[in-house]
C-alpha positions in Angstrom: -10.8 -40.2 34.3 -7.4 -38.5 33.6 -6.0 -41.7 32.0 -8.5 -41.6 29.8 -7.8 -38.4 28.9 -4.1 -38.5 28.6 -4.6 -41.8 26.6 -6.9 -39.4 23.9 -4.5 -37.0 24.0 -1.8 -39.4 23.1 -3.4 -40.9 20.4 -4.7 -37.2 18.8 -3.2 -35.9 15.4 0.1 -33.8 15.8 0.0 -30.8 13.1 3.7 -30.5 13.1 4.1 -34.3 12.0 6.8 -34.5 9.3 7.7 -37.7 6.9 10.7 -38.6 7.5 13.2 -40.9 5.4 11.5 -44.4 7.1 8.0 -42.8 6.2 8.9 -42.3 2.7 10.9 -45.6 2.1 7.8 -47.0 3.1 5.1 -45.1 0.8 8.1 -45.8 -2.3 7.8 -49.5 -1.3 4.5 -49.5 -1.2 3.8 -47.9 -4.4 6.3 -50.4 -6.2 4.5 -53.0 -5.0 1.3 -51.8 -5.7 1.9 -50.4 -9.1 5.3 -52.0 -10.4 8.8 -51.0 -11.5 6.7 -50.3 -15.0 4.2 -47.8 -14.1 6.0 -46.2 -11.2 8.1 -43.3 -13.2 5.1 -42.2 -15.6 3.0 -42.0 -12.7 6.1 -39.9 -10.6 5.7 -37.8 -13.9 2.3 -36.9 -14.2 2.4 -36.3 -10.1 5.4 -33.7 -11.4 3.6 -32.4 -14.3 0.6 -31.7 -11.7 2.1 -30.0 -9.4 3.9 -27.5 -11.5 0.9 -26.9 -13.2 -0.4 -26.3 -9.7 2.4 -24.4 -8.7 2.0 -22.1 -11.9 -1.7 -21.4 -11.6 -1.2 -20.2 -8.1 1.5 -17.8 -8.8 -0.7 -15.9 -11.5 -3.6 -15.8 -9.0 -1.3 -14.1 -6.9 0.3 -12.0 -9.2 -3.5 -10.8 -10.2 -4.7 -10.6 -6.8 -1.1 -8.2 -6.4 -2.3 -6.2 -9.2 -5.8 -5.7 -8.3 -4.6 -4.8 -5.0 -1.7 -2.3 -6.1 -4.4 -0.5 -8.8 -7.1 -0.3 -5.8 -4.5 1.3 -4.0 -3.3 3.6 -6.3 -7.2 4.8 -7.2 -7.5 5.6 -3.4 -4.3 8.0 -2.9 -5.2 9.6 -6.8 -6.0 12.9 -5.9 -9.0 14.2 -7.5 -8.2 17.4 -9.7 -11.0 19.8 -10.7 -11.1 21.9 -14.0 -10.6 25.5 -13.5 -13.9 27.8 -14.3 -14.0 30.0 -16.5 -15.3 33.6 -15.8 -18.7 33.1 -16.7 -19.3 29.6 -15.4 -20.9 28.4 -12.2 -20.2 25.2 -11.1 -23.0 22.9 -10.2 -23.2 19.9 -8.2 -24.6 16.7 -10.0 -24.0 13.2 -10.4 -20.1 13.6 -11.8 -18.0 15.4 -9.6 -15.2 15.8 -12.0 -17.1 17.8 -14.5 -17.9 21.6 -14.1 -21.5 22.1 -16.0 -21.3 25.5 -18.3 -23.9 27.8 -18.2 -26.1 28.3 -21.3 -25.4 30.7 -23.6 -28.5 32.4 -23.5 -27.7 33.5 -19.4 -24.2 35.0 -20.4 -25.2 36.4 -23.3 -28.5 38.8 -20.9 -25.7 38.7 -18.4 -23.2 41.0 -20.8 -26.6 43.0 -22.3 -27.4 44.1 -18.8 -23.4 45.2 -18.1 
């Protein structure tokens, strides 16, 4: 029973696997076999055109996602200021807290008769 398992342990994917210079002599072989001395640099081209197309898309995506996070951020530790009342107004709560509502004219106006 514990061959068996050290024999599927020994067979199992390593992660950490490089390519080293025999593994890549052989995929360049195998590729100028497969697709010729003729087709081999356009194709080494549009795998380099891809992959700095790649490369640039997910640079922007982080630089946006960088943004979006630094603006969040700066929203959060924004303190809040409220306008100063004048004498007169009363401040009441409703759906904007930024906003002081006035008070009609008609209430300061019986306000100031009755003084």
């Amino acid at each position: 029973m514990r061959a068996q398992l050290l024999a599927v342990q020994r067979w199992r994917y390593d992660v950490s696997m490089n390519l080293g210079f025999p593994e890549m002599m052989f995929i360049f072989l195998l590729a100028l076999i497969i697709f010729g001395p003729k087709k081999l640099p356009e194709i080494g081209r549009q795998i380099g055109k891809a992959l700095n197309e790649f490369r640039r898309a997910s640079n922007e995506f982080k630089a946006q996602i960088q943004t979006e996070i630094t603006n969040l951020e700066n929203e959060v530790h924004k303190p809040q200021v409220l306008p100063l009342l004048q004498p007169g107004e009363v401040a009441i709560a409703s759906g904007n807290a930024g906003e002081a509502a006035p008070v009609p004219e008609a209430e300061s106006a019986s306000k100031a008769s009755n003084a």
